[in-house]
C-alpha positions in Angstrom: 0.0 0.0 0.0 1.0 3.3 -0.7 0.7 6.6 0.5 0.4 10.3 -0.6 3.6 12.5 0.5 1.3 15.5 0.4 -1.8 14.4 2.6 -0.7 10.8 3.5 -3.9 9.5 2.0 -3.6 6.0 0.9 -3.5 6.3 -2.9 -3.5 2.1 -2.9 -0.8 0.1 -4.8 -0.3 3.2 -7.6 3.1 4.0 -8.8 2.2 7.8 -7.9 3.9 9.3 -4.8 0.8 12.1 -4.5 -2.6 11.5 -4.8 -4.7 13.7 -8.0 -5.6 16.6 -5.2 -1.9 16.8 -4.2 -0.8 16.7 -7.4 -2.9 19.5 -8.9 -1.9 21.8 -6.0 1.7 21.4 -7.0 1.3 21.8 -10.3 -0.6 25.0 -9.8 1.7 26.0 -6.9 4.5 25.7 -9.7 2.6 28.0 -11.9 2.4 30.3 -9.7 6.0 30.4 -8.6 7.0 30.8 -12.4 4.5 33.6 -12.8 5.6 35.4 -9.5 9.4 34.7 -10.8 8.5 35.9 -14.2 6.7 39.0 -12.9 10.1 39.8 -10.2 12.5 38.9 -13.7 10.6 41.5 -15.4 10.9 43.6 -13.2 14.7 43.3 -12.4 15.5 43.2 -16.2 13.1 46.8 -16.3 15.6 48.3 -13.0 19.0 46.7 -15.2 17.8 48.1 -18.5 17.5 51.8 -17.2 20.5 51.3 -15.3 22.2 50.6 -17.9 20.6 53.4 -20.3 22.1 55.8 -17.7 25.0 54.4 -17.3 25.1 54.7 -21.2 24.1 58.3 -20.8 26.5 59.2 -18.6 29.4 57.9 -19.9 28.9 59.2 -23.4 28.2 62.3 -22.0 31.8 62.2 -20.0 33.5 60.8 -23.8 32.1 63.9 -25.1 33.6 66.3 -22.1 36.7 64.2 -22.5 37.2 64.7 -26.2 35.9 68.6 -26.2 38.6 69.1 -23.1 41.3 67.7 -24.9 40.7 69.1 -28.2 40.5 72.5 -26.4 44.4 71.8 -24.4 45.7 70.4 -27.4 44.7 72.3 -30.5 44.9 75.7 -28.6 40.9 76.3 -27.9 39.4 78.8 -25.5 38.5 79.2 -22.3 34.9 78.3 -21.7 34.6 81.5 -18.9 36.1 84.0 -20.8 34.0 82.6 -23.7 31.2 83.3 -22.2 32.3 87.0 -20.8 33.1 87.7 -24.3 29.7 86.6 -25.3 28.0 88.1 -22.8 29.7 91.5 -23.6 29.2 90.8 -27.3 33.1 90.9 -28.4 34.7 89.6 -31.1 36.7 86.2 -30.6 39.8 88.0 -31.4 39.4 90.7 -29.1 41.9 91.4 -26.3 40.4 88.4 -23.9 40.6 85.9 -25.6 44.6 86.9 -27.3 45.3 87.7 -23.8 44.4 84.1 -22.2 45.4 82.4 -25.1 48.7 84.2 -24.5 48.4 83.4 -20.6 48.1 79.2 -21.5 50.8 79.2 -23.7 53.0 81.2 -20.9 52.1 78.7 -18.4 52.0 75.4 -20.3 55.7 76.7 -21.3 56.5 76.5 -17.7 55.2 73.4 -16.4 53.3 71.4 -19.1 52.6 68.4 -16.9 50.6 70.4 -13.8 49.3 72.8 -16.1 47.9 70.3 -18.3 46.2 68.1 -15.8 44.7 71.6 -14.3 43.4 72.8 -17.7 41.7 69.5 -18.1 40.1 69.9 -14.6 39.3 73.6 -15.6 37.6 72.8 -18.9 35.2 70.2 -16.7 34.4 73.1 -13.9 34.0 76.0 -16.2 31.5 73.7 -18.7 29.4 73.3 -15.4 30.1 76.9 -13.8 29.0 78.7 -17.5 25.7 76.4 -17.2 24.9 77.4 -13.6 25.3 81.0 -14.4 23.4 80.7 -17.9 20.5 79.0 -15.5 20.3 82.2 -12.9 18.2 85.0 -12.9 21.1 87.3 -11.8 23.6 85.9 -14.4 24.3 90.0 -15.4 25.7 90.6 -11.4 27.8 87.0 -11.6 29.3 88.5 -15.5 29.6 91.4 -14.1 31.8 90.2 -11.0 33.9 88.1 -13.4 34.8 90.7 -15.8 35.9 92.7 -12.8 38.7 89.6 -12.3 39.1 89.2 -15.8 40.5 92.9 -16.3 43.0 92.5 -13.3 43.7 88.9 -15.3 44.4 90.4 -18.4 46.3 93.6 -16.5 48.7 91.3 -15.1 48.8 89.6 -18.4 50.1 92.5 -20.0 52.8 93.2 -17.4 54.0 89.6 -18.1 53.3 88.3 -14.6 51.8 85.5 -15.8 51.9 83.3 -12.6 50.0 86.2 -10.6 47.5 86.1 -13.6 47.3 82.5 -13.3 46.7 82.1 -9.9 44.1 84.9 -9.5 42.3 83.5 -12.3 42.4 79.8 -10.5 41.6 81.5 -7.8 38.2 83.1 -8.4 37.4 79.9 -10.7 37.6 77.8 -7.3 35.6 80.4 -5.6 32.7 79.9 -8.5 32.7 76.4 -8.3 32.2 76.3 -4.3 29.1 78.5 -5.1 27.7 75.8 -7.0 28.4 73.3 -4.3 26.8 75.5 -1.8 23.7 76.2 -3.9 23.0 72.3 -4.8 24.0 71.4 -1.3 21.4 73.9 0.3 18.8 72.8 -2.1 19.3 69.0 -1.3 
């Protein structure tokens, strides 16, 4: 005699180890469990797929600051701030801005091409994301405004070939930027 595993009815001398009740409940608590697994798969592939779009996202989107920050340092670009001051002010790219900091990065790279390299490439990064903060504010005029004030004592000291006083005031007041737009996102989070 034999007996169900499920219920322990006797099922007589079958070569079945559930009876047909048992056996139905398994088979439909199976279904379930591959419905319920395909639903949480779904699911988990939906949460991986958009991962993995952002992650897509993102990383083209640093290729592209890569590439437009080392085209800039090597084939003699601008400067995104001053590019924008000039802009704002509505000056020619020629004008005596830009030939003085293009004047100021071939001084300095001159000097020390390896720390001034690595700071230009961490320049072009900040200044892509300080020019968008200011572009976003209602009182981008005052913020131009302030940097043109530094920009003329820039370009003065430019002139008077201290380029390392230049340098530094402009690295300066670039830091001083970008801890504004730590300050504001951090007081808005």
């Amino acid at each position: 005699m034999s007996y169900c595993r499920g219920c322990s009815r006797d099922i007589g001398s079958s070569d079945n180890t559930y009876c047909s009740n048992c056996e139905r409940d398994i088979v439909n608590r199976s279904r379930e469990c591959v419905r319920s697994a395909d639903y949480n798969e779904r699911q988990r592939m939906e949460r991986d797929k958009d991962y993995a779009y952002s992650w897509i996202q993102d990383a083209i989107g640093w290729i592209s600051a890569l590439w437009g920050i080392l085209s800039k340092v090597f084939s003699g670009g601008g400067c995104y701030i001053t590019s924008a001051i000039v802009d704002y002010k509505g000056l020619e790219d020629n004008c005596n801005y830009m030939a003085s900091f293009r004047k100021l990065r071939e001084e300095m790279l001159n000097c020390d091409y390896e720390k001034i390299s690595k700071e230009l490439e961490q320049y072009y990064i900040i200044s892509q994301i300080l020019v968008g903060w200011i572009n976003s504010r209602k009182d981008q005029k005052q913020i131009f405004e302030f940097i043109d004030r530094y920009l003329i004592n820039v370009v003065k000291c430019i002139e008077d070939e201290k380029y390392q006083t230049a340098y530094d005031i402009f690295k300066n007041e670039t830091l001083n930027l970008r801890y504004c737009v730590i300050l504001e996102k951090h007081l808005q989070n």
